[in-house]
N, C-alpha and C positions, 0 to 999 in steps of 0.2 A: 842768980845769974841775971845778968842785964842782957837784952836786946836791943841794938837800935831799928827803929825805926820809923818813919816818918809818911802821914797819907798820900803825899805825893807821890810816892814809889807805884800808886795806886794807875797815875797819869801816864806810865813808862810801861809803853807796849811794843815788840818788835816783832813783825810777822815771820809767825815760824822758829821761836824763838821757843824754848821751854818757860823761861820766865815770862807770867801774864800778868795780868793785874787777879786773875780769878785767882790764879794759884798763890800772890802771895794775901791776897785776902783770908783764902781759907787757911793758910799758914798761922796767918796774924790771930785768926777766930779758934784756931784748935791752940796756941799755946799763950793766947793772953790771961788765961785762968793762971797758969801755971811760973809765969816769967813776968820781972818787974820790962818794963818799953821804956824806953828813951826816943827822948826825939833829937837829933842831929843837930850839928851847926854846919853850916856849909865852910868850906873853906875858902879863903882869897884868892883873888886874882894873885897876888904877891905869893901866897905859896905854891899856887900850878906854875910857877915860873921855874919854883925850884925843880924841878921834873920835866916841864912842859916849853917850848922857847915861845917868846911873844907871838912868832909869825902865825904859829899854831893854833895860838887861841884866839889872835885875830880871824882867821879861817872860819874858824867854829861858832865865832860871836855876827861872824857873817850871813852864816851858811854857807858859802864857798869852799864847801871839802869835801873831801871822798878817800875813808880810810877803813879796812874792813874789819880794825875793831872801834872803831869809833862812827857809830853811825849816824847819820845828816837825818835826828830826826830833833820835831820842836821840842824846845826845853832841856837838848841834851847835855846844856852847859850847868843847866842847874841840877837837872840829876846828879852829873859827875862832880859836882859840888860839893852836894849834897854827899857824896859814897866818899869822897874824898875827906869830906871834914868828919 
């Protein structure tokens, strides 16, 4: 079994949120013994299009938004990128 995953996920914190960076550290630490990791490619701008409309990710690449699943925090365009690709 492959997992992806990449150390930046490490950067992506939301207060109050169950996903931390502790938790998915200790994640990454109890099952790298046991599982091959992959590291990500982030996906284009040209594929969140296909999902997402320009104004949107103009917004995001601003910081001018406010969506409550998408949250105005730094880097959140490269995480979703990142999960996306």
């Amino acid at each position: 079994m492959k997992i992806v995953y990449d150390e930046s996920c490490l950067e992506f914190s939301v207060p109050r949120h169950p996903e931390s960076p502790e938790r998915i550290m200790r994640s990454y630490e109890f099952l790298k013994e046991k599982y091959h990791f992959i590291k990500p490619e982030p996906c284009s701008d040209e594929d969140i299009f296909r999902v997402h409309d320009k104004s949107l990710l103009n917004k995001i690449k601003s910081g001018d938004f406010s969506d409550p699943d998408t949250p105005n925090y730094p880097n959140i365009l490269k995480h979703a990128k990142l999960a996306a690709g």
